[in-house]
Each structure stands twice: as C-alpha cells, then as structure tokens.
N, C-alpha and C positions, 0 to 999 in steps of 0.2 A: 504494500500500500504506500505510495506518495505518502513524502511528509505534510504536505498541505492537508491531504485526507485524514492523516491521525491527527492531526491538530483540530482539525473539524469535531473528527467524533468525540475528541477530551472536553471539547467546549458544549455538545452538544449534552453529553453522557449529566456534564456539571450543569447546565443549565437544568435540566431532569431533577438533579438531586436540589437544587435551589428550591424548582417549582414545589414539588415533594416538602419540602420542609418550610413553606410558606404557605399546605392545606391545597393542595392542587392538586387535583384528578386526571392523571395522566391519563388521558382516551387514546394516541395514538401518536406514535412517531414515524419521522420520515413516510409521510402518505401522499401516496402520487394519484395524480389523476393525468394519466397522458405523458407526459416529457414533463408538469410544472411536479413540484412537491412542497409539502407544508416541512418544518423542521419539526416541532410539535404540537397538537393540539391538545390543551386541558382543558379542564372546567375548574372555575371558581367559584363555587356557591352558584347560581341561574346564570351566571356568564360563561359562554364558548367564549376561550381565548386560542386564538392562530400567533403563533410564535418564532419568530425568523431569530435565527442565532446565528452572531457573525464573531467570529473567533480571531485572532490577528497573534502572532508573534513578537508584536512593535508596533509602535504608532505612528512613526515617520513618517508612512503617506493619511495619515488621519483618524481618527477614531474609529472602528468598526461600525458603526451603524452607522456612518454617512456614505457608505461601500450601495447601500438600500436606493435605487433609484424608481423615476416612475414604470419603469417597465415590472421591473420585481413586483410593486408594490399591486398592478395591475393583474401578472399571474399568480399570487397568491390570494389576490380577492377571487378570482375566477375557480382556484384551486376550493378555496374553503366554500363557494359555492357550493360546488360538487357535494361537498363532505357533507355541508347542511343539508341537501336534499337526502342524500343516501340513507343520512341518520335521521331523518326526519327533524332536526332541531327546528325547537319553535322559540328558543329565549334568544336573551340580546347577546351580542358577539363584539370582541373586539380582538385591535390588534398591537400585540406586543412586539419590543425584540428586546434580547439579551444580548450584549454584545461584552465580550471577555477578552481578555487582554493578557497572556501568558507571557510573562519576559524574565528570563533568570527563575528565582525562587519566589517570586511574585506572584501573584494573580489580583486580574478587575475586574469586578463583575456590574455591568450594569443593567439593571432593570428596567424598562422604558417602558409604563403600563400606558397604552393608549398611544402608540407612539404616533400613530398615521390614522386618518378618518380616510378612508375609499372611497373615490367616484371613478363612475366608469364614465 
C-alpha cells in the first residue's frame, strides 16, 4: 500500500475512534455509490452526519480541509443522497470533516461540525 494510503487509513481509523468516543453511531464507512465515496457516515442523536477526513503529513501546502473543493463537496452530497434513499432516512443531515495532521510525534485533530451547507 502507498504511503499516502496508510496515512489515509491512520486518519481515517482515528477519526472513527474520535467519532466513537464523542457518542457516534458509526453506520458505515468508506460507502461508495459508483466511482464517489462517503469517508464515514454516523448518527448523532436524529442527525445523519457525512464525514470527509482529510489527513496530511504537514501543513506546508495548507491545512487539510481547505484540500475540500466544490466539486468534492458536490459528489459527496450526490453520494449521501444515495445512502439517504437506500436507508430510507427521514431526519436532518449534515456535513462534517475531520481533518488530522500527523507530523513527528504529534497529532491534530480537527473537528468541523457543519463545515459546508450543499447546493446543487
């Protein structure tokens, strides 16, 4: 596996155990509809939350969640679409990202609840 890939999954594994230990109902990770994919989806109490985690080894070119532009932000609303129909969900939804920052013996974890409102 590419080191960019195991860097992904450490980030993604950690955002998991975050969610987990802040009362999150992990429903499903890495869920693909076609070519797009969600990172994770949980529940929070009546909210679906869609969750993009963006992982970085340094922050030279910028903080990880400014990485999120509008095309992502368009196939992960089409993406959790999907998911909402399949599962039938009828409460309200938002969308998070976690972005982590692993450098040395370090780690950042930020949390962005609400980070993006979707229009298509």
């Amino acid at each position: 596996m590419a080191q960019h890939n195991e860097l992904g999954k450490r980030g993604e594994e950690l955002a998991q155990k975050h969610l987990r230990e802040k009362g999150y109902r992990i429903m499903a990770t890495n869920w693909r509809f076609g070519h797009e994919e969600i990172d994770i989806i949980a529940q929070e109490g009546n909210e679906l939350v869609i969750v993009e985690v963006k992982t970085r080894s340094e922050t030279t070119f910028g903080d990880p969640e400014t990485a999120i532009g509008k095309q992502k932000i368009r196939s992960l609303v089409r993406c959790a679409e999907a998911f909402i129909e399949a599962r039938n969900w009828n409460g309200d939804t938002r969308f998070d990202v976690i972005a982590i920052v692993f450098s040395g013996n370090s780690t950042q974890l930020n949390h962005i609840t609400n980070a993006y409102y979707p229009t298509m």
